[in-house]
C-alpha positions as CSV (number, residue, x, y, z in Angstrom):
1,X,0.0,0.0,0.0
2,X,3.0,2.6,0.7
3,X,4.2,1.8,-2.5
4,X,0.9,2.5,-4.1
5,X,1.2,5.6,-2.3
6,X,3.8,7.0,-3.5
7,X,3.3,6.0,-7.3
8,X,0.4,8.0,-6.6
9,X,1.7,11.3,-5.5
10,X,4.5,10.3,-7.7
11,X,2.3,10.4,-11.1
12,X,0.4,13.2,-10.0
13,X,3.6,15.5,-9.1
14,X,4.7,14.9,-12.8
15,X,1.5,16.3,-13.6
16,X,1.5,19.4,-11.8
17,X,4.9,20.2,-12.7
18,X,3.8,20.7,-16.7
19,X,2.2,23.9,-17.5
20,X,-1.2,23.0,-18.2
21,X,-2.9,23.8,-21.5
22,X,-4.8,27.1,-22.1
23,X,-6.1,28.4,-25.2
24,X,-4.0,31.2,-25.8
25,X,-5.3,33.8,-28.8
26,X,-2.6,34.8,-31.3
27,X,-3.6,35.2,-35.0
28,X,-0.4,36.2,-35.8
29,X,1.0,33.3,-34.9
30,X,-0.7,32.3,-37.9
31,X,2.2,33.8,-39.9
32,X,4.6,32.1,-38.4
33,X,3.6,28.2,-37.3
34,X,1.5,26.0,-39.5
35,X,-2.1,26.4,-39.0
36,X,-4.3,23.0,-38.3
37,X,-7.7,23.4,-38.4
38,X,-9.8,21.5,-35.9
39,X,-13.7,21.1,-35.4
40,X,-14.7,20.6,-32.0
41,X,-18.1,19.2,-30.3
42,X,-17.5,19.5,-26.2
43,X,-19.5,18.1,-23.2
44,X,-17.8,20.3,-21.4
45,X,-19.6,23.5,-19.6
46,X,-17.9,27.1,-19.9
47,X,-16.1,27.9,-17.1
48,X,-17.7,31.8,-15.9
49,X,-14.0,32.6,-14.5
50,X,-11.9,32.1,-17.4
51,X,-14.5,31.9,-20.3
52,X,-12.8,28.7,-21.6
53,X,-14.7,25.5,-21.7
54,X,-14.1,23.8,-18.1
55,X,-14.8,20.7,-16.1
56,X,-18.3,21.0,-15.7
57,X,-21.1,18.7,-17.6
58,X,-23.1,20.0,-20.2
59,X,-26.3,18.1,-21.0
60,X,-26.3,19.1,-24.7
61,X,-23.4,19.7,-26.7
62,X,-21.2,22.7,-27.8
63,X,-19.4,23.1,-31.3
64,X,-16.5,25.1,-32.1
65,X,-13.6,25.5,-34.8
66,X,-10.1,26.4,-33.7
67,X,-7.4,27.2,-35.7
68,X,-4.2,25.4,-34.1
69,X,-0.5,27.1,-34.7
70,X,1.7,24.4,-34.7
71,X,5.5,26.2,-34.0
72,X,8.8,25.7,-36.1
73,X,10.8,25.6,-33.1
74,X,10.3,22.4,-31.0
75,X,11.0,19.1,-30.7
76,X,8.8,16.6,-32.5
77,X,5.9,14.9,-30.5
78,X,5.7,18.1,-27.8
79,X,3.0,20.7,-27.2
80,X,5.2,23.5,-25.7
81,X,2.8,26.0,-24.1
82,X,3.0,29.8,-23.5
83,X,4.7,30.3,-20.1
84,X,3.2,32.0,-17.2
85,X,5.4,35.1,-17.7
86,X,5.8,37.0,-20.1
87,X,4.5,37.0,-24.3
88,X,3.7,33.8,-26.4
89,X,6.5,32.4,-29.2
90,X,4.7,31.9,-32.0
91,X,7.8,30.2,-33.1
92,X,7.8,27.6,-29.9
93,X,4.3,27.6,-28.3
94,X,1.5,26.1,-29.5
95,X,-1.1,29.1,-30.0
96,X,-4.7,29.3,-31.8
97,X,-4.9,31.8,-34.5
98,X,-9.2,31.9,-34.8
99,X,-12.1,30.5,-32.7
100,X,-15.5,29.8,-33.4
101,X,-18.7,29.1,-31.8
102,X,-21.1,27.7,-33.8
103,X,-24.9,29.1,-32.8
104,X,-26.3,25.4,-34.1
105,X,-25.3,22.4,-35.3
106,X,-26.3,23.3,-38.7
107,X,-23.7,25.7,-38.7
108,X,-21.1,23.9,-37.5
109,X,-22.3,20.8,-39.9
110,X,-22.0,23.7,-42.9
111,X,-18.5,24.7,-42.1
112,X,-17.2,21.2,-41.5
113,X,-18.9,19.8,-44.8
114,X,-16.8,22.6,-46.8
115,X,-13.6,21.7,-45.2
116,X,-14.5,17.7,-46.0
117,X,-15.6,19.0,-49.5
118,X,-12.0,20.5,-49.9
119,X,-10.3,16.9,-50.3
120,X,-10.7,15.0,-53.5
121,X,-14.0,12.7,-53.8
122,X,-13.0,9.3,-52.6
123,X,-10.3,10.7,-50.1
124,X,-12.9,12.8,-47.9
125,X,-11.6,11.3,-44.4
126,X,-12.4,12.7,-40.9
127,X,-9.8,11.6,-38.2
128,X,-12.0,11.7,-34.8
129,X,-10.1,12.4,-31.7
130,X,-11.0,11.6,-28.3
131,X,-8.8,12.5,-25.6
132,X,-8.4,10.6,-22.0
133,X,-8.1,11.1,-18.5
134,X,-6.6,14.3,-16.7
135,X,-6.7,16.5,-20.1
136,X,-8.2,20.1,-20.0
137,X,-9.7,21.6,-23.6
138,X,-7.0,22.9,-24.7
139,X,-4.8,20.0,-24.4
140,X,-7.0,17.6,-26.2
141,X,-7.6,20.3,-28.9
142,X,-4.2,21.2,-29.4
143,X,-3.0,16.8,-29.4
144,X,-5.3,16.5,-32.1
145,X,-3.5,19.7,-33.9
146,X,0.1,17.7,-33.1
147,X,-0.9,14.7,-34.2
148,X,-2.2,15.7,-37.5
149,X,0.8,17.7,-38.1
150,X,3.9,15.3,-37.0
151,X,2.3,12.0,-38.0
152,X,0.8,13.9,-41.3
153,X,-2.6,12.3,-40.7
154,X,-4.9,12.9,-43.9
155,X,-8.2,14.4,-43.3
156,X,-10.0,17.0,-41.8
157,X,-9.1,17.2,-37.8
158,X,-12.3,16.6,-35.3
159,X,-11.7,16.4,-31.6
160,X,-14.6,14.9,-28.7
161,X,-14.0,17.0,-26.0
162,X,-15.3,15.4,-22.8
163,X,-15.8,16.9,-19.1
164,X,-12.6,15.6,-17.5
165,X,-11.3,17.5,-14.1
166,X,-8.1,18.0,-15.4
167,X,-6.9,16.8,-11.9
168,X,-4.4,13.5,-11.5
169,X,-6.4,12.8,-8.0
170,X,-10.0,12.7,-9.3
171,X,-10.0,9.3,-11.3
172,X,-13.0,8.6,-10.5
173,X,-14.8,11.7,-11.5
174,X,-13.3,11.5,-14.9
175,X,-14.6,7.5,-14.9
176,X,-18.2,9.0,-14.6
177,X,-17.6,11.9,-16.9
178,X,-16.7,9.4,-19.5
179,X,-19.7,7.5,-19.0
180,X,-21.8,10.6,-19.2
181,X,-20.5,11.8,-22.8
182,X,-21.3,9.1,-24.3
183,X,-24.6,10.5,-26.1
184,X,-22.2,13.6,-27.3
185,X,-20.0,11.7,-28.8
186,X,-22.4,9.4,-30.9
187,X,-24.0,13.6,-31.7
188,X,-20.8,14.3,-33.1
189,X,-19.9,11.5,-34.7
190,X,-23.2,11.7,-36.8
191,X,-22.7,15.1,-37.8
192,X,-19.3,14.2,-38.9
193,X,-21.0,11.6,-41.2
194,X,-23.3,14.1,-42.3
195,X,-21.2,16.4,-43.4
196,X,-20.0,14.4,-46.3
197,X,-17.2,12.3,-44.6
198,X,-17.0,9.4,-46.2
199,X,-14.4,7.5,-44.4
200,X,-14.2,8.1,-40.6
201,X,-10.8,7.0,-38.1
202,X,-11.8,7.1,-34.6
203,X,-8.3,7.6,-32.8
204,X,-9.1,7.5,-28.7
205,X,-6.2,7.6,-25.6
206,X,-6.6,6.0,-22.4
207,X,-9.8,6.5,-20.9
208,X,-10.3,8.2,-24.0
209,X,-10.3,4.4,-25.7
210,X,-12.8,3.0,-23.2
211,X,-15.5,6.1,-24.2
212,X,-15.0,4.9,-28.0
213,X,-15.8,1.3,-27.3
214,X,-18.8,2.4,-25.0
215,X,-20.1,4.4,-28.1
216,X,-19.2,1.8,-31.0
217,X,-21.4,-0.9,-29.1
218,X,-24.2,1.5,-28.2
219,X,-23.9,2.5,-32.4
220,X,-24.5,-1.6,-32.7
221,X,-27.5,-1.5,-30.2
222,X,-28.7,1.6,-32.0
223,X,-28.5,0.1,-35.2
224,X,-26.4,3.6,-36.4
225,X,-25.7,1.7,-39.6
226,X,-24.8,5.6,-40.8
227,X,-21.7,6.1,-39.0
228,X,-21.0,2.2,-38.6
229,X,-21.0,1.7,-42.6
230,X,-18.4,5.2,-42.9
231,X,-15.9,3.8,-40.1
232,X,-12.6,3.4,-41.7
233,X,-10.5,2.3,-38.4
234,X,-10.1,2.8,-35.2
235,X,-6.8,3.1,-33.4
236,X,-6.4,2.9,-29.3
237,X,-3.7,4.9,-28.1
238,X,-2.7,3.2,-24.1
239,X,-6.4,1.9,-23.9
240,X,-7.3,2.4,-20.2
241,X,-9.8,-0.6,-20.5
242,X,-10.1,-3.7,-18.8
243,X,-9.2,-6.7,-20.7
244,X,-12.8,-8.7,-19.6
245,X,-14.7,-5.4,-20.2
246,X,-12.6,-4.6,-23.4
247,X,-13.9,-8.1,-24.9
248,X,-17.4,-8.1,-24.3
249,X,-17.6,-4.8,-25.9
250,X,-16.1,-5.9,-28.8
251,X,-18.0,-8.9,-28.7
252,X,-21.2,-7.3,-29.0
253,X,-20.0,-4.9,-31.5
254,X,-19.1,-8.0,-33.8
255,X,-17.2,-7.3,-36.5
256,X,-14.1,-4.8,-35.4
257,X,-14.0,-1.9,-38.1
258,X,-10.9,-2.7,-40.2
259,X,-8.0,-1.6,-39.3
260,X,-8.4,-1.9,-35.6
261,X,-5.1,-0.6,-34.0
262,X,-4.4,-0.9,-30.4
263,X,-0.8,0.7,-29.0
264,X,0.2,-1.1,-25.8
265,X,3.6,-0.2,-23.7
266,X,5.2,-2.2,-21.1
267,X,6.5,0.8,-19.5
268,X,3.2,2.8,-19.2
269,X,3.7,3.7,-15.4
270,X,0.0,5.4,-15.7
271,X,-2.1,2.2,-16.5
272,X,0.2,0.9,-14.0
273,X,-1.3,2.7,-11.4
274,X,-4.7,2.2,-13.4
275,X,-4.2,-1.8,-12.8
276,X,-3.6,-1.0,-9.1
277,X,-6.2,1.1,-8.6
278,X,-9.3,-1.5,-10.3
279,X,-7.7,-4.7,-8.6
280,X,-6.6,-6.1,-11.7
281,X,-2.9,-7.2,-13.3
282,X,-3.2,-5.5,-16.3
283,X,-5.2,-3.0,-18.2
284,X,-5.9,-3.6,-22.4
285,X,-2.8,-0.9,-23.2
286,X,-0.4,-2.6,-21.1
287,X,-1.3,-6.0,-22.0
288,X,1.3,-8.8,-22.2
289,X,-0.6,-12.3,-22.9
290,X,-1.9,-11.1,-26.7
291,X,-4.2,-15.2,-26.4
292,X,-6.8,-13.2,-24.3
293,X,-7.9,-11.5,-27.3
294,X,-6.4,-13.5,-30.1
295,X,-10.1,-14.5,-31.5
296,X,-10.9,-10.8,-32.1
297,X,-9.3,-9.0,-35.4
298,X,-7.2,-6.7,-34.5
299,X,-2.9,-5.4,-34.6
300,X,-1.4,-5.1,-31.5
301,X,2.1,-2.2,-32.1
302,X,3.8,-2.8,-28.5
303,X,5.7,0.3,-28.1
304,X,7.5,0.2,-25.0
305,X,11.1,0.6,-26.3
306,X,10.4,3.8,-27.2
307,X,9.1,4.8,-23.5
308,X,10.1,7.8,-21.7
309,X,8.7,9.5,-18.7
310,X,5.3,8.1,-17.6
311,X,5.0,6.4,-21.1
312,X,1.7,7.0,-21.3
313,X,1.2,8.5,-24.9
314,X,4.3,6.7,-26.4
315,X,2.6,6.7,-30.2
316,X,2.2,10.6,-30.1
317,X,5.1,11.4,-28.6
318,X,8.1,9.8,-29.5
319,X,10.2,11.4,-31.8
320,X,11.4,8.1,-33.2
321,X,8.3,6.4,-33.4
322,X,6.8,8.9,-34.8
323,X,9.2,8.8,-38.1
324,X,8.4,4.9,-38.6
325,X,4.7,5.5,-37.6
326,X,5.1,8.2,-40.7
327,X,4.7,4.9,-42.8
328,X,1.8,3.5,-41.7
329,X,-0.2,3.5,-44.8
330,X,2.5,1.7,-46.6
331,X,1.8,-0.8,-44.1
332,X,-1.8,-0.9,-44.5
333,X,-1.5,-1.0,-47.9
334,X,0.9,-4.3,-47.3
335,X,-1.9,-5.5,-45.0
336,X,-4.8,-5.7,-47.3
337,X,-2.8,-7.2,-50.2
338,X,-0.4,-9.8,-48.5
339,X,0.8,-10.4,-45.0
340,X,4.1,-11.3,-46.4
341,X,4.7,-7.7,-48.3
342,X,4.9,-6.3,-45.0
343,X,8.5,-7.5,-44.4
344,X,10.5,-4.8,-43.9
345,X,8.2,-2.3,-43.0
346,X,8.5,-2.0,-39.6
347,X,11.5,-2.5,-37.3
348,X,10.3,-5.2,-34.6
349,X,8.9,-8.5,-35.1
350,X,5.9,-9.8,-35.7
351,X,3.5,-12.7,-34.1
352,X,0.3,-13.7,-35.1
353,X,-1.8,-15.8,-32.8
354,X,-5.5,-16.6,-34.4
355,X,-7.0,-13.5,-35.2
356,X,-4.6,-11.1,-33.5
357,X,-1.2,-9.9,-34.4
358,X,1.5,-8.6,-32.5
359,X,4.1,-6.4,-33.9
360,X,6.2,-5.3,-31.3
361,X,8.2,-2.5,-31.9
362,X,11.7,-1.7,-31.2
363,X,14.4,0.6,-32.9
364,X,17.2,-1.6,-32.8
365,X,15.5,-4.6,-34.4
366,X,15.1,-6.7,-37.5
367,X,11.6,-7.4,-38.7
368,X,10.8,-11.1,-38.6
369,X,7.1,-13.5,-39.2
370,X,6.1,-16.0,-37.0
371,X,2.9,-18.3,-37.1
């Protein structure tokens, strides 16, 4: 129990030493970084002090459309922040350029269907972000931003914003809050589809991962064959999930949409602490024995040779990871013709066991197939 303790405080110090996100307003910036546009729908009730959308619940749903600044000057995989003191970079802090609230869905359906409508016809992709625990708006909106931008994600950038407290110690309030969005997300996710998207990636971290499997089976239950029909993957960044929980989801769902990507990590000292917390070895983004969910139809990319820190966002954060992740779509592409064609592809090696495959990742690797 001490040690539990202590990873506790431990995790949650880390946390309070970053800066946490803000948006901060500089359109100028938008001459200097490289400007991401991302639609927003948010759960998440304005906050009267600061005017930024807060902690709170919203029954209903807000929409907005941000225009990120990603900066020049940083490293790859960070989201520097303006400092306390003192003026924003625009050449080293993330900023936002524009904002809008939209006064209906309608509007906010209009805008997004022109930005959709800008990619060629049969390329008209959305990529559907949903952040996890411990994230204010701004961080979630400006992850999607980094994402798009270092891992050069096609498609129009759309980011679920749930209620989370933003606080390390209130697990359990962010456990409900995830619960509670579900509804909004579903919302958004239709208006995405009909806006003209005609392929949709749902890409959710942590806790984040648990709200997107909650809302794909309540789309099967629905019978949402309008979203279900349009969903061209879905990736699971350090799925804060429970293995049991994880499997009767999918279960019910039936068939997985194709490709369905879970990133795991060895090293990820938050689901950790998650594991410790619920009573249970092992969470679904730290998972070690791949047979638990070899019958299901999905790639496992173990990641935790790439770990640093907390290692709890590996995929999005790791400079070197993020260069080989920069050729996933040749290995998709080697995926749906022949499993031997993707050979060389990826440094690591890969394992499949029934249904599932493994690839675990590793810098210093040569790629090798097992069966």
């Amino acid at each position: 129990m001490t040690r539990l303790i202590a990873l506790i405080l431990t995790l949650a110090t880390l946390a309070a030493c970053a800066p946490r996100g803000q948006i901060t307003m500089d359109p100028a910036a938008a001459r200097v970084g490289q400007v991401v546009p991302v639609f927003v729908g948010t759960t998440r009730k304005p906050d009267s002090a600061t005017g930024q959308f807060g902690s709170g619940r919203l029954e209903g749903e807000d929409y907005v459309q941000l225009d990120i600044s990603v900066p020049p000057d940083r490293k790859l995989g960070t989201i520097p922040f303006p400092k306390k003191y003192g003026p924003p970079d625009p050449y080293s802090d993330f900023l936002t350029t524009d904002q809008k609230l939209y006064a209906s869905p309608a509007a906010f359906r209009a805008d997004l269907a022109r930005a959709i409508r800008a990619q060629p016809v049969g390329k008209r992709e959305a990529v559907v972000y949903v952040h996890g625990f411990n994230n204010t708006f701004a961080e979630g909106v400006y992850r999607i931003a980094q994402i798009s931008h270092d891992l050069q994600v096609p498609g129009v950038a759309v980011h679920y914003s749930w209620p989370s407290a933003a606080n390390p110690l209130n697990y359990g309030y962010d456990r409900d809050s995830a619960l509670f969005a579900r509804d909004g997300l579903e919302r958004l996710l239709n208006q995405v589809r009909a806006a003209g998207a005609e392929r949709i990636v749902l890409l959710g971290h942590s806790m984040g991962a648990e709200l997107v499997m909650e809302v794909l089976r309540q789309m099967k239950l629905d019978g949402n064959t309008a979203v279900l029909s349009h969903l061209g993957g879905v990736v699971l960044m350090s799925p804060d999930i429970d293995v049991e929980v994880f499997r009767e989801q999918a279960l019910r769902i039936g068939t997985l949409p194709q490709p369905f990507i879970i990133f795991t990590s060895q090293k990820d000292r938050a689901l950790a602490l998650s594991a410790r917390l619920t009573g249970q070895r092992q969470r679904l983004g730290n998972l070690k024995d791949v047979s638990r969910v070899a019958d299901l139809k999905l790639t496992i990319f173990e990641v935790g040779a790439f770990s640093e820190g907390v290692g709890h966002f590996t995929a999005a954060t790791s400079p070197a990871l993020i260069r080989i992740l920069g050729r996933i779509s040749d290995v998709d592409q080697a995926y749906a013709s022949d499993r031997t064609g993707r050979t060389g592809l990826l440094p690591g090696v890969v394992l499949t066991v029934q249904n599932a495959t493994q690839i675990i990742l590793n810098p210093t690797a040569t790629l090798a197939t097992t069966n």
